[in-house]
C-alpha positions as CSV (number, residue, x, y, z in Angstrom):
1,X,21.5,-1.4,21.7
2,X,18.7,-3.7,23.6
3,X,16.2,-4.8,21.0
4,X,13.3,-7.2,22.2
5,X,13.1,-10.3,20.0
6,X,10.0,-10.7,17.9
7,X,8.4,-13.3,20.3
8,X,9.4,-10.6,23.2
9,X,8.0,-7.7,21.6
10,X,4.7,-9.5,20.8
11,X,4.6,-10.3,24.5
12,X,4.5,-7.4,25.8
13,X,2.6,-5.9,23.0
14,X,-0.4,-8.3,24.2
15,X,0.3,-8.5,27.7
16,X,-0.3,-4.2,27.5
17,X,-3.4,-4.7,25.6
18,X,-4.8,-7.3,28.6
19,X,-4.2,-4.1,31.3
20,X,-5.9,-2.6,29.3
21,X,-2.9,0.7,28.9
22,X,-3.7,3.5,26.8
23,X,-0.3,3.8,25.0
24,X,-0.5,3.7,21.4
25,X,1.3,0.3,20.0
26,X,3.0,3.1,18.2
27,X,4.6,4.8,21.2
28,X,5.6,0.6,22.9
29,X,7.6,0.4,19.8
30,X,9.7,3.2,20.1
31,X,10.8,1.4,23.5
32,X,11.9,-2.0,21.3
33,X,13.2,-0.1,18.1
34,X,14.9,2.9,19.4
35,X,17.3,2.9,16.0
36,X,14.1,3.3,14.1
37,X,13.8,6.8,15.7
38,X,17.2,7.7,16.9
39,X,20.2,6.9,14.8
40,X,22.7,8.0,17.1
41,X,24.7,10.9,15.7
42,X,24.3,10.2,11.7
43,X,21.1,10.4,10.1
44,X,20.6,7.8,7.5
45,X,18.8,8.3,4.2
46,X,17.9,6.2,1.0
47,X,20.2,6.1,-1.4
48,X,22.7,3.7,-3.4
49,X,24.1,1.8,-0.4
50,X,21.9,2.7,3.0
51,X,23.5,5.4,4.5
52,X,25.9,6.7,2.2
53,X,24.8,8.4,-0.3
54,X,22.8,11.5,1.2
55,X,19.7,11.8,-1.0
56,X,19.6,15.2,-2.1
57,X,15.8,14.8,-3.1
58,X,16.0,17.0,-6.3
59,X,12.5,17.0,-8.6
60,X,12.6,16.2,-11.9
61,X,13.0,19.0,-14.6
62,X,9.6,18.2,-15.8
63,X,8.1,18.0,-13.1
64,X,4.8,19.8,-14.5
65,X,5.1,17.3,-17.7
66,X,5.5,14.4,-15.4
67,X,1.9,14.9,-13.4
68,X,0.2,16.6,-16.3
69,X,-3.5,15.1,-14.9
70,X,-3.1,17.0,-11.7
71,X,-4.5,20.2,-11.6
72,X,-2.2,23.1,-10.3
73,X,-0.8,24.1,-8.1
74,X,0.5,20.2,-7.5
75,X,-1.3,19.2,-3.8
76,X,-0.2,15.8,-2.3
77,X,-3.1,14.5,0.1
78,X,-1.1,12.3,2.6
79,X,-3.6,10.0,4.1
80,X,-2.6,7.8,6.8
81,X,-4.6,4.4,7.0
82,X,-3.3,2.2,10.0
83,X,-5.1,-1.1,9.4
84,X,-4.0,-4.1,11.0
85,X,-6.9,-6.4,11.1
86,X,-6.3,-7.7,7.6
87,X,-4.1,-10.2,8.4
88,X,-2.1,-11.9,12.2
89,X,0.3,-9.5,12.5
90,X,0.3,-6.7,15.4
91,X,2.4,-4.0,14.1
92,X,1.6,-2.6,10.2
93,X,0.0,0.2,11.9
94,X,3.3,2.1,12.3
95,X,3.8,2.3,8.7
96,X,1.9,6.0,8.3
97,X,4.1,7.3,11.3
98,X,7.4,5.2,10.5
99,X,7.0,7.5,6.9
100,X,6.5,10.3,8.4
101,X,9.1,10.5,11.1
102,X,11.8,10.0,7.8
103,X,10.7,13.0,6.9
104,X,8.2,12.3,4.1
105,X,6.6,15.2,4.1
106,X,9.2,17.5,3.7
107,X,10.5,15.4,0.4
108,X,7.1,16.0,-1.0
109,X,7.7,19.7,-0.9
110,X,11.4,18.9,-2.0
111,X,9.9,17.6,-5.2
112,X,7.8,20.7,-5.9
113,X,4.6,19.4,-4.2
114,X,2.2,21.2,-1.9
115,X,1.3,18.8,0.7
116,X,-2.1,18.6,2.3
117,X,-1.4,16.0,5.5
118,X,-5.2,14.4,6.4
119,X,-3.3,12.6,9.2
120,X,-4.1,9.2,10.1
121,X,-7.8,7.4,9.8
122,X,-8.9,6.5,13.5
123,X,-9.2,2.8,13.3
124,X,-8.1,2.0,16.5
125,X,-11.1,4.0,17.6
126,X,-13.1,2.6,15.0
127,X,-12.3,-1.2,16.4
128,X,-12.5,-0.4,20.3
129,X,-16.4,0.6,19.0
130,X,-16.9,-2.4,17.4
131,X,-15.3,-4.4,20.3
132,X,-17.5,-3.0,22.8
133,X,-20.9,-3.9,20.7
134,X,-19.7,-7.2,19.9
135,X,-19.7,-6.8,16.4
136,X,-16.1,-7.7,16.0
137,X,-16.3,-10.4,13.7
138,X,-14.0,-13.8,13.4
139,X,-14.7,-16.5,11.0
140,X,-12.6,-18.6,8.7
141,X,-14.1,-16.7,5.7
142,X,-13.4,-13.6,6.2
143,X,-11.5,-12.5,9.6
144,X,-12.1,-9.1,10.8
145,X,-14.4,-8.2,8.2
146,X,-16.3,-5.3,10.5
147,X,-13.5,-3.4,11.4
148,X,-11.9,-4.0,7.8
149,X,-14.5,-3.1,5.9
150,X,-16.2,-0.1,7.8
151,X,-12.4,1.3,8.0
152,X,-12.1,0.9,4.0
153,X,-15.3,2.7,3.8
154,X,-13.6,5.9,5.3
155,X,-11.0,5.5,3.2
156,X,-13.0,4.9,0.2
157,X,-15.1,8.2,0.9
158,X,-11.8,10.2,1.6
159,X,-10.5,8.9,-1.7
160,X,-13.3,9.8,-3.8
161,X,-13.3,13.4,-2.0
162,X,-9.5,14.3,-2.5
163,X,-9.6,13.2,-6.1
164,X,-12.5,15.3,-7.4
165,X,-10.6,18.4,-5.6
166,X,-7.8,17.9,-7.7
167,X,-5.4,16.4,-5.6
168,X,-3.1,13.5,-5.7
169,X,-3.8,10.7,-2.5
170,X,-1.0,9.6,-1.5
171,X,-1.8,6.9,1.3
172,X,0.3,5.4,3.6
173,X,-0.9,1.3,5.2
174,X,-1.3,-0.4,7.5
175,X,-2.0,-4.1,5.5
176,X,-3.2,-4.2,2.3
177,X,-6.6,-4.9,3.0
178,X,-6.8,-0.9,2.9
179,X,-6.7,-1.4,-1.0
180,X,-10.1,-2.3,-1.1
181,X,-11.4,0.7,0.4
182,X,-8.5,2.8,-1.7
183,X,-9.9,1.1,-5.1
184,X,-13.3,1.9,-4.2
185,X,-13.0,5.1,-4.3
186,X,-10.7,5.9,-6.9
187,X,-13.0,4.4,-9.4
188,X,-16.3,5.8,-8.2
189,X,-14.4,9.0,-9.0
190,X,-12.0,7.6,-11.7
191,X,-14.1,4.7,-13.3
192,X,-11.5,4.3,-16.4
193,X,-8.5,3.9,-13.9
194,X,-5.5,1.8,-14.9
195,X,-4.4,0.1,-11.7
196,X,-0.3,-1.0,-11.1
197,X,0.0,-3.7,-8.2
198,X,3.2,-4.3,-7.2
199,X,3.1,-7.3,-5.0
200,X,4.4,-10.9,-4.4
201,X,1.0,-12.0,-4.4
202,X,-2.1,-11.3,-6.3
203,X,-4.7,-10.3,-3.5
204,X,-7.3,-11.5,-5.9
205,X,-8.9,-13.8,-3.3
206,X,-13.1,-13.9,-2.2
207,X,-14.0,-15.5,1.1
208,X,-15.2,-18.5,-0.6
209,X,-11.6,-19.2,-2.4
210,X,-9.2,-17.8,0.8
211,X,-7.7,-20.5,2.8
212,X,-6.6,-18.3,5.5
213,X,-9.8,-15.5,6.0
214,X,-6.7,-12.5,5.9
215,X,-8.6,-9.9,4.4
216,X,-5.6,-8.7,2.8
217,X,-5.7,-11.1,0.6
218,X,-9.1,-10.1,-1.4
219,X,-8.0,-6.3,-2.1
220,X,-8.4,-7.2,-5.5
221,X,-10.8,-9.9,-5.2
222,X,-14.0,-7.8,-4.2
223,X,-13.4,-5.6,-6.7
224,X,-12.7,-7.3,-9.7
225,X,-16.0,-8.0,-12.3
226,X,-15.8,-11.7,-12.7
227,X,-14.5,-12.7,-9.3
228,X,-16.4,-10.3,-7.4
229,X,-20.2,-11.1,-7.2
230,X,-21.5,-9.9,-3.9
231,X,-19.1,-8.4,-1.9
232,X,-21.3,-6.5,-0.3
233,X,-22.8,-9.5,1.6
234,X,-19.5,-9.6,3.8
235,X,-20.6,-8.1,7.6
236,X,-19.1,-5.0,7.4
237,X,-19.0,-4.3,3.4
238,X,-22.8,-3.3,2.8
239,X,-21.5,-0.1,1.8
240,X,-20.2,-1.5,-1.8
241,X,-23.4,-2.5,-3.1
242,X,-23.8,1.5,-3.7
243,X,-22.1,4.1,-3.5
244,X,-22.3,8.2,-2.1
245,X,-24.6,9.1,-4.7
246,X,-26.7,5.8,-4.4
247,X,-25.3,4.2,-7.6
248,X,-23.5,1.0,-7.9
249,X,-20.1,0.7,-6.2
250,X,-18.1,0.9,-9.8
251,X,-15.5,-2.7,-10.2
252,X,-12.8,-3.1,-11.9
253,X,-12.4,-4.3,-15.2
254,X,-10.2,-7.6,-15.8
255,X,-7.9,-5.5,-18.5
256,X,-7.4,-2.9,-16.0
257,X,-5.1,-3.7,-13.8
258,X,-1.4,-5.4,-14.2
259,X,0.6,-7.0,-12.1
260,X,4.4,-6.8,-11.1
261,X,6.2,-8.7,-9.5
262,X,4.1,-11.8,-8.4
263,X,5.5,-14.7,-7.3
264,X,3.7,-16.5,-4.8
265,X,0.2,-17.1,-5.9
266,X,-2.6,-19.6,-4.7
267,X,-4.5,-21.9,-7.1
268,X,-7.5,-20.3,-7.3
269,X,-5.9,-16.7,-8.1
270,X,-4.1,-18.1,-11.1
271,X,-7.1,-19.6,-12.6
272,X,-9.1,-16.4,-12.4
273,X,-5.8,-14.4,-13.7
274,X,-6.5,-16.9,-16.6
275,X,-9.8,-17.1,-17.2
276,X,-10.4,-13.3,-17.1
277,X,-7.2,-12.9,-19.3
278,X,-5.5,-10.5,-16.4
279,X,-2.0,-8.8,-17.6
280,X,0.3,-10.2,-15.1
281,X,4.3,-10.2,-14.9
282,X,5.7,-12.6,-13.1
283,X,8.9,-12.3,-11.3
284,X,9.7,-14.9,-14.5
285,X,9.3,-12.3,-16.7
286,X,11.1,-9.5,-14.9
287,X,13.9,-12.1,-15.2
288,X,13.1,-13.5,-18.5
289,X,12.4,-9.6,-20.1
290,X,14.4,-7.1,-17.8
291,X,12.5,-4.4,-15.4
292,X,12.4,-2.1,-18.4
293,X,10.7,-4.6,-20.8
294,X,8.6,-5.7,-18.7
295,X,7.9,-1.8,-17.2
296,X,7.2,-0.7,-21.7
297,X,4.8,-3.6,-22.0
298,X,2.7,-3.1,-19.0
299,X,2.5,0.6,-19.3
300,X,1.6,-0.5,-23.2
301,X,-1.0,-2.6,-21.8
302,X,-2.8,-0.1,-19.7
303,X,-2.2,3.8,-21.7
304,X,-2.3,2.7,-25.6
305,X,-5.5,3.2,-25.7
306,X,-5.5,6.5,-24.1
307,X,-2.2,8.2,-22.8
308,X,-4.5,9.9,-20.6
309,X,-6.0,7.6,-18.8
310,X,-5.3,8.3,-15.4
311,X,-3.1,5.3,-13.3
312,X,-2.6,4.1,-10.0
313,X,-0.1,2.6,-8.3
314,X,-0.4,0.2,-5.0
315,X,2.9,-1.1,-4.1
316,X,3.4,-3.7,-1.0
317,X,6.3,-3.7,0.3
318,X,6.8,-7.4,0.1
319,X,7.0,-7.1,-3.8
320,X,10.4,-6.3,-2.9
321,X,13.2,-9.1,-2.0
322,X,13.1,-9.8,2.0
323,X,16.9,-9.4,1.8
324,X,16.1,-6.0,1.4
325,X,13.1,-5.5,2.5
326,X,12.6,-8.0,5.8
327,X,10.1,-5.7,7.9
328,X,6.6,-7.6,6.3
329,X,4.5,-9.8,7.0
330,X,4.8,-12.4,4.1
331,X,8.0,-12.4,2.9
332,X,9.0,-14.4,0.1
333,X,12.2,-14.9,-1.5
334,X,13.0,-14.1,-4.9
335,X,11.7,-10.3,-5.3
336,X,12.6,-7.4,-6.6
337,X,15.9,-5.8,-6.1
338,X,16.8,-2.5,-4.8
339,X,17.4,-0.6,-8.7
340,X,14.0,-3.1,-9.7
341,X,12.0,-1.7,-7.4
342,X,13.0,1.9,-7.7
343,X,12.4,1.5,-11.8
344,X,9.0,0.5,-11.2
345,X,8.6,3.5,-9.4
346,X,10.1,5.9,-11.9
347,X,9.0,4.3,-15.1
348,X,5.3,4.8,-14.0
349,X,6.3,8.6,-12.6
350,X,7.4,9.2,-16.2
351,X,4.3,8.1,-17.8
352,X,2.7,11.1,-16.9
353,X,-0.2,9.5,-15.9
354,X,-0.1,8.8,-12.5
355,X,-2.5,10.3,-10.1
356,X,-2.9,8.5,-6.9
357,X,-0.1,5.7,-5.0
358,X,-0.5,3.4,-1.8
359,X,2.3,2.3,0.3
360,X,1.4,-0.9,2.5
361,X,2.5,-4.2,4.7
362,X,5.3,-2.2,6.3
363,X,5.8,-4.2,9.8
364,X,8.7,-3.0,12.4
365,X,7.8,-5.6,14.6
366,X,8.4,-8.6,12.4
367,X,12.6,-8.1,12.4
368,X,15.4,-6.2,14.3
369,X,15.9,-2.1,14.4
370,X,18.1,-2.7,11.4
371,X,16.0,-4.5,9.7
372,X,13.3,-2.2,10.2
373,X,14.9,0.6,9.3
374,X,16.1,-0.7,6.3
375,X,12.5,-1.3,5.2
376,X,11.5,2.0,5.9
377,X,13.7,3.6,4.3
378,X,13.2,1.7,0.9
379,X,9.7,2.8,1.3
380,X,10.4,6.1,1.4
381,X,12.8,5.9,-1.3
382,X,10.1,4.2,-3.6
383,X,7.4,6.8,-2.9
384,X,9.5,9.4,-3.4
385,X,10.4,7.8,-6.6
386,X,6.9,7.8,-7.4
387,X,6.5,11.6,-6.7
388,X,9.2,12.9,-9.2
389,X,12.3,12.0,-7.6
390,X,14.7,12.6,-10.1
391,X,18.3,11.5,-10.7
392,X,20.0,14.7,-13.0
């Protein structure tokens, strides 16, 4: 197999953009990971070992139990969001169609879902129009921030929509910058949401505190009440001082929100995780605890109150050891492992509670086809997790 090297693929990548060709980065990729696509004559699935253990993709028993704040019949909204602009790296817009072309769909009806497929969110469109007008924005505060944030307002208003007609959003990324606009709409529908993030790093960033401008850093940032104090001033994010209806854009509560899995965070995120007394585990504590401890007290920490209280889930990739999971765009050592992060997955599934899930930072580009593949297919094996999966 001839795969392009990283510094290759990224060459031609740019050097197509220059001549200005209309194939999709999508369709170039196929050309420098064909095992992404084609896997010669055996098909390889998720499983206990890649590739041999066929995933047989059986629901669980409850299955009703398990989603009980999801009105029937069960309808998955698939929402694609291909964002790329959030941080350096060409290439996290294949995630949505990576997902899909592993047969995503068809394990959501596997698991006793309806699926509603709203395709992908045109942001390439959406940043050629902001290119041509010269409102493409670059500063050291906050790169990208046009395209970013008028993308996360479609998602935002597509969010809001599929929840109050029942559904469950599941959305597929692109970077995680997309969890701005994701979180934005979920709580002008859902303002008591609990919110899992499952990350190596805790997004909590503004402009003023991010060293590097990546908007994916600040997905938690410029929605969280204490850090966030006008977000809406960024070019491109004038849409969060209100909302549809003309109220205020609804932010995140401090003691909403819990973290798994962190392990690379910047000085100024940790003193806000302080100061605002945010729940966060540590990959210390999944060590320290155990992924099932750990899993009890931060479920304890968001439902005790109410076991009703409806969750979500955002999970980047990069939570997950790069041993295992080397297609993203900041790796760091130390993560999850393969049965950690599919317990995260399951434990929340099994609250009951869960309503809405994100899957971001997945980056073919950034490592061989095996590589890729690899990552991929944890993905889908963690979603699917998510979505009632069950073992027996």
């Amino acid at each position: 197999m001839n795969v392009l090297t990283r510094s290759q693929a990224s060459l031609k990548l740019n050097k197509s953009v220059a001549l200005g060709e209309t194939k999709s980065i999508f369709s170039l990729s196929r050309s420098f990971y064909p095992s992404i696509f084609h896997h010669g004559t055996r098909k390889i699935h998720s499983g206990a070992g890649i590739g041999n253990v066929h995933d047989q993709m059986l629901p669980t028993p409850d299955f009703d139990g398990m989603f009980k704040l999801i009105e029937q019949p069960k309808t998955a909204s698939v929402i694609g969001a291909p964002m790329t602009h959030g941080q350096p790296f060409v290439g996290t817009d294949h995630g949505p169609q990576l997902l899909r072309n592993e047969n995503l769909l068809q394990h959501l009806t596997s698991l006793g879902w309806r699926v509603h497929d709203k395709a992908d969110l045109n942001f390439d469109s959406l940043s050629n129009s902001l290119m041509t007008e010269n409102e493409r924005i670059e500063t050291s505060k906050a790169k990208n921030s046009k395209v970013v944030g008028k993308g996360c307002s479609m998602l935002a208003d597509m969010m809001e929509k599929e929840i109050l007609e029942g559904r469950f959003p599941v959305v597929l990324g692109g970077d995680h910058s997309i969890g701005i606009g994701t979180l934005a709409g979920i709580l002008r529908a859902r303002p008591n949401v609990g919110v899992i993030w499952v990350d190596a790093h805790a997004d909590l960033h503004t402009p003023e505190t991010s060293d590097s401008g990546n908007m994916h850093g600040m997905s938690v940032g410029l929605l969280m009440e204490g850090v966030a104090d006008n977000s809406h001033t960024i070019p491109g994010f004038e849409w969060l001082q209100n909302s549809l209806d003309g109220n205020p854009q609804s932010l995140l509560s401090p003691d909403s929100i819990v973290y798994i899995g962190l392990r690379d965070v910047d000085a100024a995120e940790r003193n806000n995780i302080r100061k605002n007394n945010i729940k966060a585990f540590t990959m210390h504590d999944v060590d320290n605890f155990g992924i099932g401890k750990v899993m009890e007290m931060a479920l304890a920490h968001l439902l005790d109150g109410n076991p009703d209280r409806p969750l979500h889930l955002s999970y980047d990739i990069d939570a997950v050891d790069p041993m295992l999971a080397p297609a993203t765009g900041t790796t760091v050592r130390g993560g999850l492992n393969y049965r950690e992060a599919h317990f995260v997955a399951e434990a929340v599934a099994m609250s009951g509670a869960l309503t809405s899930v994100e899957m971001v930072e997945l980056n073919p580009t950034l490592t061989d086809g095996q590589g890729s593949r690899e990552t991929v297919e944890l993905g889908l094996g963690i979603l699917t997790s998510l979505m009632g999966k069950s073992i027996i």
